[in-house]
C-alpha positions in Angstrom: 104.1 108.3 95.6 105.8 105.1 96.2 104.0 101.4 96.5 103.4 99.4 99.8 105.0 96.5 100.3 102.1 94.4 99.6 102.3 90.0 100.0 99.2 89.4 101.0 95.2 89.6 100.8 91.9 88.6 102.8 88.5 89.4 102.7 87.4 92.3 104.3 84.4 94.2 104.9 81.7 94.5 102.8 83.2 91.9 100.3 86.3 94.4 99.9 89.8 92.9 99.5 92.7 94.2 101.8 96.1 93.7 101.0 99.1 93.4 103.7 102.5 92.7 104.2 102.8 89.4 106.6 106.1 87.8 107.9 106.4 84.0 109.2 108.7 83.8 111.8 111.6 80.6 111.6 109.4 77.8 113.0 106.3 78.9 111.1 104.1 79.1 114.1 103.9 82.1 116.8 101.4 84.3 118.3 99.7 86.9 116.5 101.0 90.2 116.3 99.3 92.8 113.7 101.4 96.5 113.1 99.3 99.6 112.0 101.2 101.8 109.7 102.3 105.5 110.2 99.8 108.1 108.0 102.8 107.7 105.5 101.1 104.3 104.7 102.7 100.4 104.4 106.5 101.9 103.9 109.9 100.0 104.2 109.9 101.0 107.7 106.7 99.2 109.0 107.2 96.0 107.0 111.2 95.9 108.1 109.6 96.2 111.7 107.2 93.3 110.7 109.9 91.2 109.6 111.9 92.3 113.2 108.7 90.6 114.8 108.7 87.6 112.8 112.5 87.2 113.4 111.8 87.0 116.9 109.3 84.8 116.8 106.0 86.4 116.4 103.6 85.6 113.6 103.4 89.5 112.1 100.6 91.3 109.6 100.7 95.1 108.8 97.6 95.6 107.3 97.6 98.2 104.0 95.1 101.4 104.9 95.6 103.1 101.8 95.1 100.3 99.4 98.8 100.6 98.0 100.0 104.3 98.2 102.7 105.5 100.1 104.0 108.3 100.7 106.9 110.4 101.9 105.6 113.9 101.8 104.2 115.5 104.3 100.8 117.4 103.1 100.3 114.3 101.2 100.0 112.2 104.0 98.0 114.6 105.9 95.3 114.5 103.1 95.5 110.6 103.1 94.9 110.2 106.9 91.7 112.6 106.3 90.4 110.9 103.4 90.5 107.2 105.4 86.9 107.3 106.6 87.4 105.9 110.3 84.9 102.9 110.1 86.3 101.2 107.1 89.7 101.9 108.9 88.1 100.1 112.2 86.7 97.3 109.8 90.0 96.4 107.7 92.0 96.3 111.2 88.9 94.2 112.4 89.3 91.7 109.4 93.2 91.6 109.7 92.5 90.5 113.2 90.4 87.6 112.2 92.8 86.8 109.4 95.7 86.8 111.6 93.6 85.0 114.2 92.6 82.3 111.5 96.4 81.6 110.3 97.1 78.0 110.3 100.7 79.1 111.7 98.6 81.7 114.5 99.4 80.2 118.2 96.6 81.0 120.6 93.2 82.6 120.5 94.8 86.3 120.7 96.7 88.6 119.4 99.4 91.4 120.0 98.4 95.1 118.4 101.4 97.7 117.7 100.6 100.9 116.0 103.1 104.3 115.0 101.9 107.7 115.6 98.2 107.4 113.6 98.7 103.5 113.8 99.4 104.0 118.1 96.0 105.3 118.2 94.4 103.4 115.4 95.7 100.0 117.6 94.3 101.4 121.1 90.7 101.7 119.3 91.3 98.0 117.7 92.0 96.9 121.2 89.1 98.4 123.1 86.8 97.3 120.1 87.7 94.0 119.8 88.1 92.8 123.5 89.5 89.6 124.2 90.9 89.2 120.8 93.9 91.7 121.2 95.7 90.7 124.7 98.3 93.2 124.5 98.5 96.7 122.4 101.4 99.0 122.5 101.2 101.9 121.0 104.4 104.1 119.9 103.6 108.0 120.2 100.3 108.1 119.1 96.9 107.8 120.7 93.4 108.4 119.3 92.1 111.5 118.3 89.6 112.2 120.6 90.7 113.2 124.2 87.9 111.7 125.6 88.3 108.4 124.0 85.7 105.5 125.9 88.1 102.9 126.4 85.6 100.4 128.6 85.9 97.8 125.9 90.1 97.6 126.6 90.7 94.3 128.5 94.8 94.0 126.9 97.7 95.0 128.6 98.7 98.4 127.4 102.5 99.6 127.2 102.9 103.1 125.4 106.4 105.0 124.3 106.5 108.5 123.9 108.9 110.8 123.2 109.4 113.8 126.0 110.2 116.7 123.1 107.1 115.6 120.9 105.8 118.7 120.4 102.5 117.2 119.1 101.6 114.8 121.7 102.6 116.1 125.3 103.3 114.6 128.6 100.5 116.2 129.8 98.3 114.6 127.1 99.6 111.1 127.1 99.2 111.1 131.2 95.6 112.3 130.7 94.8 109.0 128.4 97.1 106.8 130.8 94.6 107.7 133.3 91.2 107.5 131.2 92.6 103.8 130.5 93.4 102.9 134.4 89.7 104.1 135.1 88.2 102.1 132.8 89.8 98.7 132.7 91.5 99.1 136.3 94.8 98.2 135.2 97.9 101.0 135.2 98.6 101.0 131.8 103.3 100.8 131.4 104.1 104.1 130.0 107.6 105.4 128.9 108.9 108.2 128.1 111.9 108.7 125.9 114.6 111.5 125.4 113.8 111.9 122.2 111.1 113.4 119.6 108.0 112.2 117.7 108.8 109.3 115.5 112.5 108.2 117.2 111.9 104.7 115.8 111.7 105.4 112.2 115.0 105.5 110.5 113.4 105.8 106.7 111.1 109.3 106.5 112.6 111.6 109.8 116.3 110.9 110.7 116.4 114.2 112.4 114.0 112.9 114.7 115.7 109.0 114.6 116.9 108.1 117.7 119.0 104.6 117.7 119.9 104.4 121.4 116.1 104.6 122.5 114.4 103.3 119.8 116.1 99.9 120.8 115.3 100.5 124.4 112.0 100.2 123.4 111.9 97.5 121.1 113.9 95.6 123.7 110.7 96.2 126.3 107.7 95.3 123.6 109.6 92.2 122.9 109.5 91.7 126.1 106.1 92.7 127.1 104.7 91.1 123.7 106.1 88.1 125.1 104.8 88.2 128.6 101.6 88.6 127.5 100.7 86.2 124.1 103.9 83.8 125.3 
């Protein structure tokens, strides 16, 4: 077990501390953008892809789930994602939102949501639950757990990436959701999907499944969406 890049704290639920990783972008001030962690935890790769969305601009928090463990075995993450008891997951992402929302350097009165595989689904739940607080969630080959997720509370713009040889997450499953989500918000939801399998934007834990060329495809359209939306 490694640490998680850790620089920051705020109250959370139940008088619980949460710790984070947050990046300022150049001019201090940008709109809100929080990124929900793999189920390896608050790695090198999320907070490098924090500090990609500070670079460009965007005020960025990935919040720490696991309270400081990471992890770059497989059965150990799968216990972790089993032991994090859903509603003090919903309540720290909740809290991150507020503390994000609250930043002295936070520009406008929402925020961006961008989650990896458990974090994609983790940040379409955030969305739905918090409303007009997230104006934009993009979630990166994950979606929640339950296929017949209520997503009435979803008012952001969604844009999803998925890969087209994920074995664990197929077409057929992400076109189902895409269509639970037009039905309940009516707005098409942007979904792409990639050459490539499960996890083709992290570089650190699954090279095999690493995949430059797309991976910066879609970085290049949530920059642009992120922008569209909280610009």
């Amino acid at each position: 077990m490694d640490a998680a890049r850790q620089n920051v704290s705020f109250a959370g639920p139940s008088g619980r501390t949460v710790h984070g990783y947050l990046a300022v972008p150049p001019a201090g001030v940008g709109p809100g953008v929080l990124v929900v962690q793999e189920w390896w935890g608050l790695t090198r790769h999320i907070a490098e892809l924090t500090d990609r969305l500070a670079a460009e601009g965007f005020l960025a928090l990935a919040p720490d789930l696991y309270g400081g463990t990471v992890t770059h075995d497989r059965d150990a993450a799968a216990r972790m994602k089993r032991e994090l008891p859903p509603e003090r997951a919903a309540e720290e992402l909740a809290a991150a939102v507020s503390h994000l929302l609250a930043h002295p350097g936070a520009v406008g009165d929402a925020i961006g949501v961008t989650g990896f595989c458990m974090g994609g689904g983790l940040a379409l739940q955030l969305a739905a639950r918090e409303g007009d607080r997230v104006a934009a969630v993009v979630p990166f080959y994950g979606l929640p757990g339950d296929p017949d997720y209520d997503y009435r509370g979803l008012t952001a713009h969604v844009l999803g990436h998925f890969g087209e040889q994920d074995a664990s997450l197929p077409a057929a499953v992400v076109d189902e959701a895409a269509i639970r989500i037009g039905e309940a918000t009516g707005r098409r939801p942007e979904i792409h999907f990639y050459p490539a399998g499960h996890a083709f934007m992290n570089d650190e834990k699954t090279p095999s499944s690493y995949d430059p060329l797309q991976a910066a495809i879609a970085w290049r359209r949530t920059l642009t969406f992120l922008w569209a939306h909280l610009g």
